[in-house]
N, C-alpha and C positions, 0 to 999 in steps of 0.2 A: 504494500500500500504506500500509494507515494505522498510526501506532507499536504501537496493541495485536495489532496479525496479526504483528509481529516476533520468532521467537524467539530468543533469544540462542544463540548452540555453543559447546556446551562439550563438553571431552573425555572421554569413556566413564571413569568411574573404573575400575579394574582391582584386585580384590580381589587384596593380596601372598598368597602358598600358597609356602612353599618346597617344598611337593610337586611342584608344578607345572614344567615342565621348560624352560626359554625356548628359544625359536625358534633354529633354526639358523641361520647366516652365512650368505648367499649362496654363498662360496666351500666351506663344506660342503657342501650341497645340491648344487652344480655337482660338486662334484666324485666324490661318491655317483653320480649318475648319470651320469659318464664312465664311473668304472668299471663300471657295470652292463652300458653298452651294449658296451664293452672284451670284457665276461665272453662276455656273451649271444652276442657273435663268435670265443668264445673263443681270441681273442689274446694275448700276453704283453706285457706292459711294453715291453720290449725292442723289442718290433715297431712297436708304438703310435709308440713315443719315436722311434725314428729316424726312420720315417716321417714324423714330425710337423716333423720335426726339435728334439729339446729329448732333454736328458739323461733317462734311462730313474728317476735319482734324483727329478729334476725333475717329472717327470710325477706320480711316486708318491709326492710331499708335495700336488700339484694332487689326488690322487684324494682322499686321506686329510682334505682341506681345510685343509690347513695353510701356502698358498702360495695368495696372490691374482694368479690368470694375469690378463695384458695381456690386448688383445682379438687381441691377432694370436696368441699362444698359444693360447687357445681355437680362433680359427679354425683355427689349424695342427693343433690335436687331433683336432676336428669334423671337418675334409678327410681326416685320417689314417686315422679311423675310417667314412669315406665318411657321414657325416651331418651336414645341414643344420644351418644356427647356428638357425635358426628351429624344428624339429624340436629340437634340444637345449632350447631356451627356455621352450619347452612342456612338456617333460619335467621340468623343474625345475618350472616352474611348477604343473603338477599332484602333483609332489611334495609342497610346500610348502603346496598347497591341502589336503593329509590331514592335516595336523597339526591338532590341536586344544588347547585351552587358552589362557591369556591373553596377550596380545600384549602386547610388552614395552611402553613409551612412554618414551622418553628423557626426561630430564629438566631 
C-alpha cells in the first residue's frame, strides 16, 4: 500500500443539540427490559426477587436502572424469570439498536 491510498481516522464529529437526548446506560436498558419480560409474565416483584434470590427492593432499583447488577444477579434474575442470559442480551441489544440521534463520544 503506497502512503497516498492511506486515509487517516478520525472521529465522526457529532453536532452538540441539547434537544437531542443521550443514550441510555447499559444498566437502564437492562433493566427496562427485565421489567418488560417480568410484566409480559405478569409477575410481581416479590416473586421475581425471591426466586432470584435478591431483595424485592433490590431488584426494583435493577428494573428502574439505578443499580448496576453483578453478573450472577443478572443471571439469578434471567433463571428466575426462566430466560436465557443470551435471549436477555439481544433484547437489550435490539433495544438500544431503536434509538436514534447522536452518540455521545467521551472525551
Amino acid at each position: 500500500m503506497t502512503q497516498e491510498n492511506v486515509v487517516p481516522l478520525r472521529r465522526p464529529t457529532v453536532p452538540s443539540t441539547s434537544a437531542a437526548a443521550p443514550e441510555p446506560l447499559w444498566r437502564e436498558a437492562l433493566g427496562r427490559e427485565l421489567r418488560q419480560v417480568r410484566q409480559d409474565q405478569a409477575r410481581t416483584l416479590a416473586e421475581v426477587a425471591q426466586r432470584a434470590g435478591v431483595s424485592v427492593q433490590y431488584l426494583s432499583e435493577v428494573e428502574r436502572g439505578l443499580k448496576e447488577p453483578s453478573s450472577e444477579i443478572v443471571g439469578a434474575v434471567t433463571g428466575a424469570l426462566g430466560l436465557r442470559l443470551v435471549d436477555l442480551t439481544a433484547r437489550v441489544t435490539r433495544s438500544l439498536g431503536r434509538i436514534g440521534g447522536p452518540v455521545c463520544l467521551a472525551a
